[in-house]
CHARMM internal coordinates of N, CA and C (Angstrom, degrees):
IC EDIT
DIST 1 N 1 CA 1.4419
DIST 1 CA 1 C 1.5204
ANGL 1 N 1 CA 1 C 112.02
DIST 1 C 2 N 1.1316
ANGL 1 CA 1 C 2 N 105.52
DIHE 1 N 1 CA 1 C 2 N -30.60
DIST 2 N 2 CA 2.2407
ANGL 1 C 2 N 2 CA 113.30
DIHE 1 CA 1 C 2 N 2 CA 174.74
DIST 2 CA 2 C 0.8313
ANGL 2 N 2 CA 2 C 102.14
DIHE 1 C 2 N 2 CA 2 C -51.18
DIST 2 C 3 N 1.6518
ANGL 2 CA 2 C 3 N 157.26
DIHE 2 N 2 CA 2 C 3 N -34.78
DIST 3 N 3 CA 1.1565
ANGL 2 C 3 N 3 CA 139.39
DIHE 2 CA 2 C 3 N 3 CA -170.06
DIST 3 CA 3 C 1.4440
ANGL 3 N 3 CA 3 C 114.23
DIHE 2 C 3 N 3 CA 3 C -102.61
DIST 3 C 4 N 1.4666
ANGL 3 CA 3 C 4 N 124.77
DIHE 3 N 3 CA 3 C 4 N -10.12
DIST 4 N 4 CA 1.2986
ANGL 3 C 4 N 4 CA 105.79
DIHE 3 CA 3 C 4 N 4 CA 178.48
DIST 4 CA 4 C 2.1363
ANGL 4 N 4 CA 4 C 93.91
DIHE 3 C 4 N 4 CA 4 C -130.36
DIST 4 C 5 N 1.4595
ANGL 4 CA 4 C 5 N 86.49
DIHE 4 N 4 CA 4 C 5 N 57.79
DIST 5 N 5 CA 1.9053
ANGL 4 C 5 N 5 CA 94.34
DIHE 4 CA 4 C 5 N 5 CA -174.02
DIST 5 CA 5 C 1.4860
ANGL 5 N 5 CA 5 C 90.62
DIHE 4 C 5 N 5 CA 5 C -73.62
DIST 5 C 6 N 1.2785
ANGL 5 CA 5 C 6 N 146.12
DIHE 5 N 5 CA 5 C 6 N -60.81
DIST 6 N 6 CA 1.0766
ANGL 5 C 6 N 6 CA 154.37
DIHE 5 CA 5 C 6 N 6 CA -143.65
DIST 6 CA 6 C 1.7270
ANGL 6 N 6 CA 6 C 89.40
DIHE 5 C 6 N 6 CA 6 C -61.24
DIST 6 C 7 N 1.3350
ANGL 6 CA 6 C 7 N 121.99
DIHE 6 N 6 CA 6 C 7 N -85.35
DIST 7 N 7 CA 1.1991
ANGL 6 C 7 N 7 CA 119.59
DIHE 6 CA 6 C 7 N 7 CA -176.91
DIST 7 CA 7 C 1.5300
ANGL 7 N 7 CA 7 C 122.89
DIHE 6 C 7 N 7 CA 7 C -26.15
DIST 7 C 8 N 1.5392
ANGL 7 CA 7 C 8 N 107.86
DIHE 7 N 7 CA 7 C 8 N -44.68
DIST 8 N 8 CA 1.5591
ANGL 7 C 8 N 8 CA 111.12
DIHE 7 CA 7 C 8 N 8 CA 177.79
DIST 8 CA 8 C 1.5111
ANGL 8 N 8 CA 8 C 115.17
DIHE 7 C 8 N 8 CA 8 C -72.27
DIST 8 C 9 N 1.1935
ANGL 8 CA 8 C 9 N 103.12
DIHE 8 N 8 CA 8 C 9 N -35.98
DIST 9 N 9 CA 1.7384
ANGL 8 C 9 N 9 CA 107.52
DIHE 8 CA 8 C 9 N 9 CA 167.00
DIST 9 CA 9 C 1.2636
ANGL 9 N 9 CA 9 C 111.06
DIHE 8 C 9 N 9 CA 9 C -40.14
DIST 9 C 10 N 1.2699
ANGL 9 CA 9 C 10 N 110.69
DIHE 9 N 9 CA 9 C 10 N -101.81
DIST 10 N 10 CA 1.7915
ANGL 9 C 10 N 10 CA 125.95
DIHE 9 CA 9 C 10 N 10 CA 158.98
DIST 10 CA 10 C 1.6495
ANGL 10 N 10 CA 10 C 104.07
DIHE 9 C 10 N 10 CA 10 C 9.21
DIST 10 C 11 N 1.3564
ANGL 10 CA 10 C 11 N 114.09
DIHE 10 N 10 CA 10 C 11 N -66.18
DIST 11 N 11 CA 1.3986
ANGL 10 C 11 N 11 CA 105.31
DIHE 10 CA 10 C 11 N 11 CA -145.29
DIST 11 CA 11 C 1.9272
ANGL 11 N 11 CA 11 C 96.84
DIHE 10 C 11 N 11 CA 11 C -96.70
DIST 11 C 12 N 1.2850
ANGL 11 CA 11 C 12 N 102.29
DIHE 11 N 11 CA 11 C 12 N -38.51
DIST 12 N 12 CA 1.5421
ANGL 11 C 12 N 12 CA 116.19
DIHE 11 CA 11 C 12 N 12 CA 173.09
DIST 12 CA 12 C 1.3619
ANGL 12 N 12 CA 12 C 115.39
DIHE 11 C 12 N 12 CA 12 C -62.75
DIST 12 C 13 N 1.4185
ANGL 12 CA 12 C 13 N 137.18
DIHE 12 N 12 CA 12 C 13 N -31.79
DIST 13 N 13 CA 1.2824
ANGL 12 C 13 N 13 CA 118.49
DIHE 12 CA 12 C 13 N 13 CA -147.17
DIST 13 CA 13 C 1.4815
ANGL 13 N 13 CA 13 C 137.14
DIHE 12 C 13 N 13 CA 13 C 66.64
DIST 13 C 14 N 2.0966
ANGL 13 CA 13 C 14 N 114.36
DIHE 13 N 13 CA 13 C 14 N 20.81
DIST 14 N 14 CA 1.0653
ANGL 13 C 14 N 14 CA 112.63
DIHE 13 CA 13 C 14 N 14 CA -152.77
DIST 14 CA 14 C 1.5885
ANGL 14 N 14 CA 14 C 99.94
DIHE 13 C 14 N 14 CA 14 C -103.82
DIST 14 C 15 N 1.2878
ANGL 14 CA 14 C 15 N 113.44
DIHE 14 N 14 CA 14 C 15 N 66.03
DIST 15 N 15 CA 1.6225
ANGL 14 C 15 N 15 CA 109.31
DIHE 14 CA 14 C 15 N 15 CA 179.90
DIST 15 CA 15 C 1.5866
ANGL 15 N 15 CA 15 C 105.29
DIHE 14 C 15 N 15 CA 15 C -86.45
DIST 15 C 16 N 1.4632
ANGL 15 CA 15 C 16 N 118.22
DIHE 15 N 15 CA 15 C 16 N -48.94
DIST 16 N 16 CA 1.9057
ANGL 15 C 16 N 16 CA 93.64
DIHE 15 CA 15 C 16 N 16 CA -174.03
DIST 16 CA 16 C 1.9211
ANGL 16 N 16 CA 16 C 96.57
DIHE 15 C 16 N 16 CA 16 C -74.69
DIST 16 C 17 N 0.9499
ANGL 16 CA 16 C 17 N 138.67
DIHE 16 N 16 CA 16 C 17 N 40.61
DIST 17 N 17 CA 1.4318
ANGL 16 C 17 N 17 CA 127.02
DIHE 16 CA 16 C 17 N 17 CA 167.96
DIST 17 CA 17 C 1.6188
ANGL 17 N 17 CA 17 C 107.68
DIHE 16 C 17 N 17 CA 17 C -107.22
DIST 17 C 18 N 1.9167
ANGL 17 CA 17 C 18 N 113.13
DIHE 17 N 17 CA 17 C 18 N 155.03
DIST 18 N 18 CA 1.6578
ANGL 17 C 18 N 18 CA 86.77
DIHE 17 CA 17 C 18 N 18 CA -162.65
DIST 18 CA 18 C 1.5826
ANGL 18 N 18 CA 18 C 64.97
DIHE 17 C 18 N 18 CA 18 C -98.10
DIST 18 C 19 N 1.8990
ANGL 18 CA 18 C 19 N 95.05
DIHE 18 N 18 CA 18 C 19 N -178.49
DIST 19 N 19 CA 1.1195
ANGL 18 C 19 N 19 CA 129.71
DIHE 18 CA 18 C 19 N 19 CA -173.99
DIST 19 CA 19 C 1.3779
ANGL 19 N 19 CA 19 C 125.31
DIHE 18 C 19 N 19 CA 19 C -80.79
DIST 19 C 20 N 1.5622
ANGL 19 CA 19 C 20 N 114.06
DIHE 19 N 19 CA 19 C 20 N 0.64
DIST 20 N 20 CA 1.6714
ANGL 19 C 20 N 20 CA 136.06
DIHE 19 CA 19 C 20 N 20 CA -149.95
DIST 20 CA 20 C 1.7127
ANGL 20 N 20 CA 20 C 72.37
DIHE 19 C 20 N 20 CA 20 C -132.19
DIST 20 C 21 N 1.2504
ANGL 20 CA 20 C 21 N 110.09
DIHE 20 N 20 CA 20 C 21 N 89.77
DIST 21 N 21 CA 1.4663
ANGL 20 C 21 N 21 CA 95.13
DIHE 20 CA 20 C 21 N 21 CA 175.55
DIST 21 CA 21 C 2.0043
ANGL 21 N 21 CA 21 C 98.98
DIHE 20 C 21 N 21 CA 21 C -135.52
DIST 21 C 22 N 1.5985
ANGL 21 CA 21 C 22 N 95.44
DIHE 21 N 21 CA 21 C 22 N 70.00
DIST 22 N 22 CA 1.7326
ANGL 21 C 22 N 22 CA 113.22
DIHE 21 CA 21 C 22 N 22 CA -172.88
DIST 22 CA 22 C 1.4903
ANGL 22 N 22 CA 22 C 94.75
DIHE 21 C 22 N 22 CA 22 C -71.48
DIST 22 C 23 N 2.0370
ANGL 22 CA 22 C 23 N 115.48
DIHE 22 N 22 CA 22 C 23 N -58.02
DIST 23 N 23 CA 1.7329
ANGL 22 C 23 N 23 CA 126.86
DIHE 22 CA 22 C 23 N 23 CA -145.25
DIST 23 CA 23 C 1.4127
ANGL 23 N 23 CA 23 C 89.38
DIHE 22 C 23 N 23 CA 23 C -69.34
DIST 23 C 24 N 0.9222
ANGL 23 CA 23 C 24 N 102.71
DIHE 23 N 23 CA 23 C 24 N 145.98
DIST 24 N 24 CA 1.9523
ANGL 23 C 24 N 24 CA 131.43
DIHE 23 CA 23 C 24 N 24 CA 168.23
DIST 24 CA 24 C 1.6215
ANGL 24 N 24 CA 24 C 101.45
DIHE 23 C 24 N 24 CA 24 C -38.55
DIST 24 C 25 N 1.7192
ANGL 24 CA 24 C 25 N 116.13
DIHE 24 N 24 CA 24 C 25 N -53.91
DIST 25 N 25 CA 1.3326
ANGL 24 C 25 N 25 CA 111.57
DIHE 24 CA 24 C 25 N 25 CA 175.34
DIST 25 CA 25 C 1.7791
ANGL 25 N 25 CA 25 C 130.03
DIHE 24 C 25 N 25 CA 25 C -52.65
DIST 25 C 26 N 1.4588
ANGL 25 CA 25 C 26 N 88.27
DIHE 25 N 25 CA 25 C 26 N -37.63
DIST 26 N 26 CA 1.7841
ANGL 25 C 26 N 26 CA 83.42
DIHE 25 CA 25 C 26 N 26 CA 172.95
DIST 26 CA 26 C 1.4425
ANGL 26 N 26 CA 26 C 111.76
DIHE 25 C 26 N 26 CA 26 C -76.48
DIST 26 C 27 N 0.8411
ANGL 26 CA 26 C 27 N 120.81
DIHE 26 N 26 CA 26 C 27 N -17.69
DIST 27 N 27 CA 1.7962
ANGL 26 C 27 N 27 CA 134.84
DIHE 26 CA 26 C 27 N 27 CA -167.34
DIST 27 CA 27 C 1.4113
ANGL 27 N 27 CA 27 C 97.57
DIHE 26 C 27 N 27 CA 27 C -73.54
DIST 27 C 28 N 1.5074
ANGL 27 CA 27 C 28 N 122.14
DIHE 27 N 27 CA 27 C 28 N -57.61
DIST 28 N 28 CA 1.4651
ANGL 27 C 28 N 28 CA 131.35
DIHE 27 CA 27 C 28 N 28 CA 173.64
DIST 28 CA 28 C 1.8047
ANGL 28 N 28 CA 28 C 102.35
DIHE 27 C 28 N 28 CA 28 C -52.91
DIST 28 C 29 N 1.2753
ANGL 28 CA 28 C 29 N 112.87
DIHE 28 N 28 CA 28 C 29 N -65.63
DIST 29 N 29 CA 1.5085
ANGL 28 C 29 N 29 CA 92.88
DIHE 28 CA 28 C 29 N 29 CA -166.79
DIST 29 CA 29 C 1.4267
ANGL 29 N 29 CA 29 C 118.68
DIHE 28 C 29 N 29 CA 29 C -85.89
DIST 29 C 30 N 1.1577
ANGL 29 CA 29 C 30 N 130.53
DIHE 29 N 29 CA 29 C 30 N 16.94
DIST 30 N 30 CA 1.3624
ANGL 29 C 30 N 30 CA 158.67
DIHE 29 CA 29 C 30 N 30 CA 136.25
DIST 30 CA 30 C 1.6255
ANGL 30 N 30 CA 30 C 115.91
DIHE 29 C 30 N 30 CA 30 C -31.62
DIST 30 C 31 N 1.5477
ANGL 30 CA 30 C 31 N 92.30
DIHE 30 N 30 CA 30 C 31 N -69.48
DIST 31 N 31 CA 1.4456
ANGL 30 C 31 N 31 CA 122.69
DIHE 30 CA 30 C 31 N 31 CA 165.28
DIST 31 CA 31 C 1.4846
ANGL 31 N 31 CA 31 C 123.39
DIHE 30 C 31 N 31 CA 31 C -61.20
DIST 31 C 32 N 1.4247
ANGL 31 CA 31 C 32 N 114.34
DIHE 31 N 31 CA 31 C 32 N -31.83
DIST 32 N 32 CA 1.4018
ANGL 31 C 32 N 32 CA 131.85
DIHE 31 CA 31 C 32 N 32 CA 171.09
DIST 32 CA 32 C 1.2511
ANGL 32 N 32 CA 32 C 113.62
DIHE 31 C 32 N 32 CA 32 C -62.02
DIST 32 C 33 N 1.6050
ANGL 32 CA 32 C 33 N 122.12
DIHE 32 N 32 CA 32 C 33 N -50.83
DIST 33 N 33 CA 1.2099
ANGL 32 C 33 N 33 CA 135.53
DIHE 32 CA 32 C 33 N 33 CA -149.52
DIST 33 CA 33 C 2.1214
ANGL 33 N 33 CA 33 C 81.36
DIHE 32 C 33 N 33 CA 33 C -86.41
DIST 33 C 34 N 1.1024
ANGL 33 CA 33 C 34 N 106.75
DIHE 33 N 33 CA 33 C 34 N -45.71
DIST 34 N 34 CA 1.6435
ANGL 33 C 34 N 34 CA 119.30
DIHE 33 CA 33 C 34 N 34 CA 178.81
DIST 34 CA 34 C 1.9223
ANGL 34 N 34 CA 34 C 100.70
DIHE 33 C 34 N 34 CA 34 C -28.27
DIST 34 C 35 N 1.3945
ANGL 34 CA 34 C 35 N 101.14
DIHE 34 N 34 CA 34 C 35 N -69.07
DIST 35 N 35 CA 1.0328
ANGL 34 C 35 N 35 CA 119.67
DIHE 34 CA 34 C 35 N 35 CA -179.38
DIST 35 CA 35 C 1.4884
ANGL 35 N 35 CA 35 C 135.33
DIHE 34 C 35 N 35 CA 35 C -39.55
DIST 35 C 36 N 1.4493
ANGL 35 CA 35 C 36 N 108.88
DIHE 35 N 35 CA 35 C 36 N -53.97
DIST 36 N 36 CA 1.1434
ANGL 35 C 36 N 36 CA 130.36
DIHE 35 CA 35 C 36 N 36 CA -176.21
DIST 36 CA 36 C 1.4575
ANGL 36 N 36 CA 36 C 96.89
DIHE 35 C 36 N 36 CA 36 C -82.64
DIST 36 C 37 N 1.5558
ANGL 36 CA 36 C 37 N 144.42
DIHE 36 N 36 CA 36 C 37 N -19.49
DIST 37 N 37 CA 1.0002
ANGL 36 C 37 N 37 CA 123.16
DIHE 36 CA 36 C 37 N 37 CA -175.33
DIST 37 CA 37 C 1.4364
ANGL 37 N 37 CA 37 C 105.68
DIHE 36 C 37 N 37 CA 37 C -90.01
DIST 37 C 38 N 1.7737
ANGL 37 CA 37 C 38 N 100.85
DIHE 37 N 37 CA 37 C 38 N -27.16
DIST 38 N 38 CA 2.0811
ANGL 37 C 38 N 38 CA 106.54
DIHE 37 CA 37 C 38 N 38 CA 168.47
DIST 38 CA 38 C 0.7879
ANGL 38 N 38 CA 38 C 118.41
DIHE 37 C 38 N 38 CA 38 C -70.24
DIST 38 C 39 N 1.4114
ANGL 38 CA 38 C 39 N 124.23
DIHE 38 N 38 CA 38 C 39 N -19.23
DIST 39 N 39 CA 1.8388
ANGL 38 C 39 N 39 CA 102.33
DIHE 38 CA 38 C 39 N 39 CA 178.69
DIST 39 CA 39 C 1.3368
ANGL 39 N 39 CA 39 C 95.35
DIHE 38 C 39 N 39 CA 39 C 117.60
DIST 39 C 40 N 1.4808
ANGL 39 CA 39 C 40 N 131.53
DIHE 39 N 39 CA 39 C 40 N 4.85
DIST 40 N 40 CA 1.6387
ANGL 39 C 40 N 40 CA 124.98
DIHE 39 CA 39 C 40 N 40 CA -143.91
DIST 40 CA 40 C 1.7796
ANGL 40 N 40 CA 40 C 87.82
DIHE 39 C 40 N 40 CA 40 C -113.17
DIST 40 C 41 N 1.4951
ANGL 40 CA 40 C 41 N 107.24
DIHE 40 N 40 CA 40 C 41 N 64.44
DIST 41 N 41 CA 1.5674
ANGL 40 C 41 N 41 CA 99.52
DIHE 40 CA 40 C 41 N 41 CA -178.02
DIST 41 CA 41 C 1.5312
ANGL 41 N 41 CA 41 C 78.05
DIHE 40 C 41 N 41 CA 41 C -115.03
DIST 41 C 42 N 1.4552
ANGL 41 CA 41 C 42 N 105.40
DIHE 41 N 41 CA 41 C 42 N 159.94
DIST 42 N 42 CA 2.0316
ANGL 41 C 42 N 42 CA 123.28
DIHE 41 CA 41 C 42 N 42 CA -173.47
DIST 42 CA 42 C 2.2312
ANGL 42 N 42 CA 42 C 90.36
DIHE 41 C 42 N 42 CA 42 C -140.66
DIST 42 C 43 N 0.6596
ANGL 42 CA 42 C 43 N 89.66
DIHE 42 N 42 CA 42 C 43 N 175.34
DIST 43 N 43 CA 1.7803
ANGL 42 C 43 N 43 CA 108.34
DIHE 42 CA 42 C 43 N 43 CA -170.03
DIST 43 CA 43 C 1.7270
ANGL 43 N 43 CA 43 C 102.70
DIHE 42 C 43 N 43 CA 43 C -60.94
DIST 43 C 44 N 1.1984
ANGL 43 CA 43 C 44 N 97.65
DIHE 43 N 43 CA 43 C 44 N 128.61
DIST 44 N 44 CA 1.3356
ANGL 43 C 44 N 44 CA 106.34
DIHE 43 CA 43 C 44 N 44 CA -172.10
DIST 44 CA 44 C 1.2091
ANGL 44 N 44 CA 44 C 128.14
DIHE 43 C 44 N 44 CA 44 C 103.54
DIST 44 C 45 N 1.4455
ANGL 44 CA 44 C 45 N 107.63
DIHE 44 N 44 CA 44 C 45 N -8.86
DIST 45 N 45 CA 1.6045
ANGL 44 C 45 N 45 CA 115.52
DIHE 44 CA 44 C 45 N 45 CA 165.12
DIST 45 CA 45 C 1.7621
ANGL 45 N 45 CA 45 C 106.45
DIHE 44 C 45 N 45 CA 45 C 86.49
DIST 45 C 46 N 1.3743
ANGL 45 CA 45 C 46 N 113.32
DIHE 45 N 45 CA 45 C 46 N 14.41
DIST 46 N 46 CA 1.8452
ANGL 45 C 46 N 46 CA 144.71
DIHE 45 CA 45 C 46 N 46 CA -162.98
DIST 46 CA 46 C 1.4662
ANGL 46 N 46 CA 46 C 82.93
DIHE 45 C 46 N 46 CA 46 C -104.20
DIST 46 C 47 N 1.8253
ANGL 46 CA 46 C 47 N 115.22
DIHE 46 N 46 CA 46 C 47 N 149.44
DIST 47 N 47 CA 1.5693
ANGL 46 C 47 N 47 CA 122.54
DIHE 46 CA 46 C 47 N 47 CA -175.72
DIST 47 CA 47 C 1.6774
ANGL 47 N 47 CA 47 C 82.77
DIHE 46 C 47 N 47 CA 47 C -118.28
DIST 47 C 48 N 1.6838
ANGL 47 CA 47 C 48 N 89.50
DIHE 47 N 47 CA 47 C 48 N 154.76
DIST 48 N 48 CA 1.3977
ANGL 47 C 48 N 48 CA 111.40
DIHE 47 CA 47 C 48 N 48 CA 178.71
DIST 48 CA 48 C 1.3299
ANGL 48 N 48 CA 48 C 100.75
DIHE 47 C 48 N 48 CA 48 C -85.09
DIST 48 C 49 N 1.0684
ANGL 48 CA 48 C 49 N 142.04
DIHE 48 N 48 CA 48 C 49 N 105.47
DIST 49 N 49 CA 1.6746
ANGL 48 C 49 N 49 CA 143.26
DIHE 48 CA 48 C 49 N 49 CA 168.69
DIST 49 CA 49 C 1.4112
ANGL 49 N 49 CA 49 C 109.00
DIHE 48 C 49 N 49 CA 49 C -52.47
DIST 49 C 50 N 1.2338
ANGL 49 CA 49 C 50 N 126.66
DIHE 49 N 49 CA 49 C 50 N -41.80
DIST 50 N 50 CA 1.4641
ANGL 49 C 50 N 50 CA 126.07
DIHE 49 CA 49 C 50 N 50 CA -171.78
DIST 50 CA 50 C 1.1331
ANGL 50 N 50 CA 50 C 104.57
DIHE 49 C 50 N 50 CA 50 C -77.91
DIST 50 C 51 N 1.5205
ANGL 50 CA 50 C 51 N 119.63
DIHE 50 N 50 CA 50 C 51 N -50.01
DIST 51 N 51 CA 1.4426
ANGL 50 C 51 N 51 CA 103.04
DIHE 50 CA 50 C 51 N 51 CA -177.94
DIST 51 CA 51 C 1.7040
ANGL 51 N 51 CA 51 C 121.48
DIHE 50 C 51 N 51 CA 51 C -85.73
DIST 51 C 52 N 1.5532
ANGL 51 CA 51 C 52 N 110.87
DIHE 51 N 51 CA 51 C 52 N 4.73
DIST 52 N 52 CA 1.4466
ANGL 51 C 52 N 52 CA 99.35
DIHE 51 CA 51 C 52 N 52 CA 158.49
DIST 52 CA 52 C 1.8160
ANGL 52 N 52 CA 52 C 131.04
DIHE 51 C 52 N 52 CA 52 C -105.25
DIST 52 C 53 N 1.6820
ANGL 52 CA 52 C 53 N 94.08
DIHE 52 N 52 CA 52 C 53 N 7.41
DIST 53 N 53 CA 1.1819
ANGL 52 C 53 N 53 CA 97.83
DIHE 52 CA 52 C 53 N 53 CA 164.47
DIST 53 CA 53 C 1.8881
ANGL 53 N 53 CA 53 C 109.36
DIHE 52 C 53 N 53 CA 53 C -93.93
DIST 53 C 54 N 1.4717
ANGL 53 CA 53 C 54 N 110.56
DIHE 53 N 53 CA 53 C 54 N -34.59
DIST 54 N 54 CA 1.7082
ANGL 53 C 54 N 54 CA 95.84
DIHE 53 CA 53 C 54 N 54 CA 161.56
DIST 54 CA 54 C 1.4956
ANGL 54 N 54 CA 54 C 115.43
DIHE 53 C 54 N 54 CA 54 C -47.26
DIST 54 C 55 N 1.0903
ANGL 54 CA 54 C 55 N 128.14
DIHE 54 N 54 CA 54 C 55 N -44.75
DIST 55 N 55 CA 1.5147
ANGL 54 C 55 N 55 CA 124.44
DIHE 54 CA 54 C 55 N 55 CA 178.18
DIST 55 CA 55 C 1.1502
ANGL 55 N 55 CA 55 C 142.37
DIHE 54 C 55 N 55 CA 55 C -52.78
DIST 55 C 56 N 1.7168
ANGL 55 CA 55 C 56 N 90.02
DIHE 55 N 55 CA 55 C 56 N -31.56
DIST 56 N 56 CA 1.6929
ANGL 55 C 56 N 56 CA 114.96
DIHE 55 CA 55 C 56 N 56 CA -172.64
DIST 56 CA 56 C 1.4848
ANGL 56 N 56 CA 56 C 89.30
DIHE 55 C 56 N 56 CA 56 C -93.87
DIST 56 C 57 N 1.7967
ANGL 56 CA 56 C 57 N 138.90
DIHE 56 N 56 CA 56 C 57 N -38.45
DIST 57 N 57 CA 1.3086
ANGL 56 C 57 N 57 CA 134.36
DIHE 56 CA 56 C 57 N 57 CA 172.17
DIST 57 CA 57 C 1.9832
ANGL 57 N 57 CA 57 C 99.25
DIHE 56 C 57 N 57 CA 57 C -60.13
DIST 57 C 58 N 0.6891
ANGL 57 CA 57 C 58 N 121.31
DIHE 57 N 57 CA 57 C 58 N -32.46
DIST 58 N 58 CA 1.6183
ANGL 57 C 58 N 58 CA 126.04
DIHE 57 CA 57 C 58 N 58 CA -157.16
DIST 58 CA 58 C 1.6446
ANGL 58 N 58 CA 58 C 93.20
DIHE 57 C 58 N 58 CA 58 C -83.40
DIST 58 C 59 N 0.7999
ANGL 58 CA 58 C 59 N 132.79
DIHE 58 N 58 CA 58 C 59 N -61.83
DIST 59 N 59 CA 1.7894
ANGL 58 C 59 N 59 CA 143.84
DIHE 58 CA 58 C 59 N 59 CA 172.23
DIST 59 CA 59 C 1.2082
ANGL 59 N 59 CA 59 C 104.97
DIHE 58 C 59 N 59 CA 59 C -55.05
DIST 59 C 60 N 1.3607
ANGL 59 CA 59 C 60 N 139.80
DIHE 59 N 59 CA 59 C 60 N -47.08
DIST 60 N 60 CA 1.5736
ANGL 59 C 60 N 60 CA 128.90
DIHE 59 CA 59 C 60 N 60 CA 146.46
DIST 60 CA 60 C 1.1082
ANGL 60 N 60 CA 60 C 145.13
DIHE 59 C 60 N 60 CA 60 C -28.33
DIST 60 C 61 N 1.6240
ANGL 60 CA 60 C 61 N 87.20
DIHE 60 N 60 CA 60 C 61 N -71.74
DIST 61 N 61 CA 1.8255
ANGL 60 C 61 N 61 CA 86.20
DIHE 60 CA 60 C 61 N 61 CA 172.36
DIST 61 CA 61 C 1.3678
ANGL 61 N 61 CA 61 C 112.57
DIHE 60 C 61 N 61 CA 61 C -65.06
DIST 61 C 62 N 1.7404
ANGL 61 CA 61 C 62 N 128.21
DIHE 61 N 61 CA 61 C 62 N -24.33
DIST 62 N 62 CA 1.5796
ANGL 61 C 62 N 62 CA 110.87
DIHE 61 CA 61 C 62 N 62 CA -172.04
DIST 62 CA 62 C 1.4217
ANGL 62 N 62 CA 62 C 117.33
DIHE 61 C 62 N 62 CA 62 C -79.78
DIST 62 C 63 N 1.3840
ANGL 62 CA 62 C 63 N 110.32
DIHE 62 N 62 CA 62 C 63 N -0.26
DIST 63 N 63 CA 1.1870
ANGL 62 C 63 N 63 CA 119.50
DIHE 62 CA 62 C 63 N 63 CA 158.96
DIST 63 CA 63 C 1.7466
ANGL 63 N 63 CA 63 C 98.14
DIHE 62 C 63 N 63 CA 63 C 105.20
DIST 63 C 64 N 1.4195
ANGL 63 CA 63 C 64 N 117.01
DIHE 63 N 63 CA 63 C 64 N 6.21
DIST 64 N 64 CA 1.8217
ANGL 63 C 64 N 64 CA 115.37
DIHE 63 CA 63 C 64 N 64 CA -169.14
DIST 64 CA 64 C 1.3323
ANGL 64 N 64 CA 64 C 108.54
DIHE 63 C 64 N 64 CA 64 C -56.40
DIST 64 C 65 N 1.1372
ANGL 64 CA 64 C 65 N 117.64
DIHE 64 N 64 CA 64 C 65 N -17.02
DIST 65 N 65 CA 2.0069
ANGL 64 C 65 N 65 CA 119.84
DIHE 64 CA 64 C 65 N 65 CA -157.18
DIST 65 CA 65 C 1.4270
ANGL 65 N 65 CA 65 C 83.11
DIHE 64 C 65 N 65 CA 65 C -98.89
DIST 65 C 66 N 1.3511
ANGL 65 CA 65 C 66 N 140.46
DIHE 65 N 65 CA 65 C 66 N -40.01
DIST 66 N 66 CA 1.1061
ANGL 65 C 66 N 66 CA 122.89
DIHE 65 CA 65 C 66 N 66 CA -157.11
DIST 66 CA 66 C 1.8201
ANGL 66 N 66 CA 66 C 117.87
DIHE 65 C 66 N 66 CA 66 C 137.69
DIST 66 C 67 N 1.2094
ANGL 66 CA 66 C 67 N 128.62
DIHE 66 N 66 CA 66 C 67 N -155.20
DIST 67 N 67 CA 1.2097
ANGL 66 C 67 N 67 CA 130.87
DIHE 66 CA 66 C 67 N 67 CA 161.02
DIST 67 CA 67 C 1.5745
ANGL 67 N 67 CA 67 C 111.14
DIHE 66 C 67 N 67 CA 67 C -98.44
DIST 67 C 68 N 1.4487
ANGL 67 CA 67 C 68 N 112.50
DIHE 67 N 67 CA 67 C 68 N 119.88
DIST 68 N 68 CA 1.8568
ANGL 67 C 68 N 68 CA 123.28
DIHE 67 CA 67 C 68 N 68 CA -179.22
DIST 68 CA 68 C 1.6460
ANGL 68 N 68 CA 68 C 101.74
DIHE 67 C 68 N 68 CA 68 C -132.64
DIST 68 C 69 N 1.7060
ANGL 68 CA 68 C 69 N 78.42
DIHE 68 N 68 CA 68 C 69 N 128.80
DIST 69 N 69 CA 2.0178
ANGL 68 C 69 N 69 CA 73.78
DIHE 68 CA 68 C 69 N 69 CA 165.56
DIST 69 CA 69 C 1.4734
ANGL 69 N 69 CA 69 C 86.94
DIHE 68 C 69 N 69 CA 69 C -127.72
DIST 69 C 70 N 1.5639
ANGL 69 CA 69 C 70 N 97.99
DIHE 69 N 69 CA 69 C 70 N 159.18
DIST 70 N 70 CA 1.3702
ANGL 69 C 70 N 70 CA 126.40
DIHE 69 CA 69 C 70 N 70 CA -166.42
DIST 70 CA 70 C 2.2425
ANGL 70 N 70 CA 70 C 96.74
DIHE 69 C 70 N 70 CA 70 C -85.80
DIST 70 C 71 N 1.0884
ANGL 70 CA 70 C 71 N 114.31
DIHE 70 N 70 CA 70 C 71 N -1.28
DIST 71 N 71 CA 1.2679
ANGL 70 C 71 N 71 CA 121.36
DIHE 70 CA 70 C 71 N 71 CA 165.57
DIST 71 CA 71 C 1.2325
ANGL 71 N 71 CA 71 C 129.53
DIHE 70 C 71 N 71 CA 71 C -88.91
DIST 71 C 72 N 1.2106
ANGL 71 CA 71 C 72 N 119.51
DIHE 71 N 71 CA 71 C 72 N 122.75
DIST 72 N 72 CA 1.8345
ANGL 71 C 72 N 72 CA 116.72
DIHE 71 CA 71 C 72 N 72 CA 177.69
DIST 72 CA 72 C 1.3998
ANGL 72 N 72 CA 72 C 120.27
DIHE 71 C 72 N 72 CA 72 C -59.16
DIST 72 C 73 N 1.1552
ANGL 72 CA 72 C 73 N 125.94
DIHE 72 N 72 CA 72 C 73 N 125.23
DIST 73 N 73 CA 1.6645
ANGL 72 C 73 N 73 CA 133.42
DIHE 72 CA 72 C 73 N 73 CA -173.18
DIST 73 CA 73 C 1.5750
ANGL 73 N 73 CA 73 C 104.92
DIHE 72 C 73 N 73 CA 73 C -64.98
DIST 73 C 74 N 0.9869
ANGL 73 CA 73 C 74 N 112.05
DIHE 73 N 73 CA 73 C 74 N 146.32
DIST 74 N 74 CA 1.6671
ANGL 73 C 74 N 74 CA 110.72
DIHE 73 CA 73 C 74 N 74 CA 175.16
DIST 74 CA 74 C 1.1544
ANGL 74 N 74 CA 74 C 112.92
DIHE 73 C 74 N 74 CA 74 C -93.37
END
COOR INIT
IC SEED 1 N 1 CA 1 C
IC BUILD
């Protein structure tokens, strides 16, 4: 995600998130913040993880974020 932070910013809203986001915990509220900006809230004011990682896969592949390769740049 470090190399294409800018794009996820932009489209996420992920400015207080740091940019070193390797641990499982940033990944979750990463995904959280994903959520709440899709619409992927369920009862209790709690985000659907599954359905905001389909979203965040779905906005990828159509190419909305931009150009991403799953390879590290040298």
């Amino acid at each position: 995600m470090r190399y294409y932070w800018d794009a996820l910013e932009e489209r996420y809203g992920l400015q207080e998130f740091s940019k070193d986001a390797d641990d499982s915990d940033s990944v979750i509220a990463i995904m959280e913040q994903v959520g709440r900006v899709r619409g992927c809230v369920v009862s209790g004011g709690r985000i659907d993880l599954e359905k905001a990682s389909r979203a965040f896969l779905r906005e990828l592949r159509a190419g909305k974020m931009g150009r991403f390769s799953m390879e590290a740049p040298y």
